[in-house]
Residue frames as qw, qx, qy, qz and C-alpha x, y, z in Angstrom:
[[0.000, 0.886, 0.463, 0.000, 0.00, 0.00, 0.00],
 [0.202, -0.851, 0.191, 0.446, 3.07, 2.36, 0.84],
 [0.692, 0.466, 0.172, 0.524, 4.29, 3.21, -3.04],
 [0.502, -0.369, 0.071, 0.779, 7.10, 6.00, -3.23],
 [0.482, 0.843, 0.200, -0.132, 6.82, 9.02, -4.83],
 [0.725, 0.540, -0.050, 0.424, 9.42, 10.18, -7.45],
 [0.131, -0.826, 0.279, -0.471, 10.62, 12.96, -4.72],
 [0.699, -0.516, 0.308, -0.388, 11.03, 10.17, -2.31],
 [0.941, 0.251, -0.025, 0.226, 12.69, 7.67, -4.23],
 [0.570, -0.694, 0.380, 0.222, 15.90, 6.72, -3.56],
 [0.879, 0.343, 0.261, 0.205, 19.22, 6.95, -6.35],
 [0.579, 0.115, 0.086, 0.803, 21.93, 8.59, -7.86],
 [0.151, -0.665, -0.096, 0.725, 22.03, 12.25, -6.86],
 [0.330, 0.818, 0.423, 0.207, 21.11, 14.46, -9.90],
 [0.437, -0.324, 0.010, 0.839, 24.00, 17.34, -10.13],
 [0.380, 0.744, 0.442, 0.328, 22.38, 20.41, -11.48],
 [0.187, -0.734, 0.150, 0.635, 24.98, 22.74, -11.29],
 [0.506, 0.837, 0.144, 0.150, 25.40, 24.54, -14.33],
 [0.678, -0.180, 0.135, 0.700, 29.12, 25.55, -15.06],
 [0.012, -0.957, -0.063, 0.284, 29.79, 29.20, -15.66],
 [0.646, 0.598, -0.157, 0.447, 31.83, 30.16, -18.87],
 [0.699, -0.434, -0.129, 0.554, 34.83, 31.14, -17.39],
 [0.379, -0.044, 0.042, 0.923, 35.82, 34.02, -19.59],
 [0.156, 0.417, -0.022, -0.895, 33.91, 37.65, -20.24],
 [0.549, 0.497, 0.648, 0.176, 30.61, 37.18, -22.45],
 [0.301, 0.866, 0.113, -0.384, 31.15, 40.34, -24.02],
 [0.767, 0.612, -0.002, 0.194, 32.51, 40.67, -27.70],
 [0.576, 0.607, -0.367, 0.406, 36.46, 40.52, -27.77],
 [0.645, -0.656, 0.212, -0.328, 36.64, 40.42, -23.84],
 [0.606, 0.261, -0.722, 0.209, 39.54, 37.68, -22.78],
 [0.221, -0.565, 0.383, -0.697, 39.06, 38.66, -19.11],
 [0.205, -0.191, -0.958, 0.064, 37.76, 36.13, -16.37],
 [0.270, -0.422, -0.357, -0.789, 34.06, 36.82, -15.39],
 [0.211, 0.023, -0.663, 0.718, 33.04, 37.71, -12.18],
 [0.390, 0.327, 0.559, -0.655, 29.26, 38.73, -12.43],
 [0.586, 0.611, 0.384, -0.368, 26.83, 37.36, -14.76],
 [0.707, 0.334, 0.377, 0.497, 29.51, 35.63, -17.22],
 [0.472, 0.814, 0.104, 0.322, 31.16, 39.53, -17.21],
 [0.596, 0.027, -0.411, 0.689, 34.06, 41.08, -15.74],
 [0.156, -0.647, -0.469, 0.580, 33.83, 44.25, -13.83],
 [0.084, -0.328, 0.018, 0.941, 33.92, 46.45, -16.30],
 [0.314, -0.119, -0.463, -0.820, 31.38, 45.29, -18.34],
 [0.223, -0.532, -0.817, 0.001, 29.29, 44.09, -16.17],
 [0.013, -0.493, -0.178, 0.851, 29.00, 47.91, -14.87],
 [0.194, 0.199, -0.520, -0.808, 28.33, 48.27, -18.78],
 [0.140, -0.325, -0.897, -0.265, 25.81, 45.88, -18.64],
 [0.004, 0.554, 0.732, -0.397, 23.83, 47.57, -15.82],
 [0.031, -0.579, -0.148, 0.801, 23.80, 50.76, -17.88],
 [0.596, 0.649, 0.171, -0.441, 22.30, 49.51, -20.94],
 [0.301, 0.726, -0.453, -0.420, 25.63, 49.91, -22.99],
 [0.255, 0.191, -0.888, -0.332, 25.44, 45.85, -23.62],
 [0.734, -0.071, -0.130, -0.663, 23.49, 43.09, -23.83],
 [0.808, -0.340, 0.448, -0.176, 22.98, 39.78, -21.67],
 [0.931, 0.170, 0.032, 0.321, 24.76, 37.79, -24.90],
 [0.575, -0.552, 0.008, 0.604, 27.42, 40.60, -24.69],
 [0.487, 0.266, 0.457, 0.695, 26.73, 42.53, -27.50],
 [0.083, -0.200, -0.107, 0.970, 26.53, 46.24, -28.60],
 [0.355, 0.661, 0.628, -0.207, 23.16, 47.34, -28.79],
 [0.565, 0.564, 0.289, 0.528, 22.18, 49.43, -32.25],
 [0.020, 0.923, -0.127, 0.363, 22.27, 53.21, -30.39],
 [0.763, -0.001, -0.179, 0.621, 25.82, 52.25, -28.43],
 [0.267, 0.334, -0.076, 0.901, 27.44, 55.57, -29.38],
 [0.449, -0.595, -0.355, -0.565, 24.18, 57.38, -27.70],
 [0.666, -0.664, -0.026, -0.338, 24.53, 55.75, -24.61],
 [0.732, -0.330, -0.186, 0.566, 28.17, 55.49, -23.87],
 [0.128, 0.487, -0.208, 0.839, 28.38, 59.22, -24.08],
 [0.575, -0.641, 0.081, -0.502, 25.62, 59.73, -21.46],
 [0.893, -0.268, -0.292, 0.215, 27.92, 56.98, -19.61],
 [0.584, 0.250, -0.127, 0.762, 30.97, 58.98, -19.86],
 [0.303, -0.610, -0.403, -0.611, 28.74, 61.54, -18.62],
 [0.293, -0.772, 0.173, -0.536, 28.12, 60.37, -15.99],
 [0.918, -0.102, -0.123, 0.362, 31.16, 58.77, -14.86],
 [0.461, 0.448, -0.017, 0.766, 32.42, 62.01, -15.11],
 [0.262, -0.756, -0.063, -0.596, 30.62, 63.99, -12.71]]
């Protein structure tokens, strides 16, 4: 009468860890990556728009690393 469920069943451990590229996802990057598959400097770039999660440049770039510079500057 007592049947296991699939949560409850006993067997080989399941390893979902997921391995983390090791270098910068952003284009030409060599760096090792330290947040969110980027290094520190572009992952700063990531929060500010001036890439994207595969690590590319988005089409207005130029646009919005002046207003970085900007305001990195102040």
């Amino acid at each position: 009468m007592s049947t296991k469920l699939k949560h409850q069943q006993q067997g080989p451990a399941s390893n979902n860890v997921v391995a983390m590229p090791s270098r910068c996802a952003c284009e030409g990057c060599k760096k090792p990556s330290d947040l969110m598959n980027f290094c520190g400097e572009h992952y700063e770039w990531f929060k500010f728009g001036l890439i994207t999660k595969e690590g590319k440049r988005p089409t207005d770039f130029d646009k919005k690393y002046q207003a970085f510079r900007k305001h990195h500057a102040a």
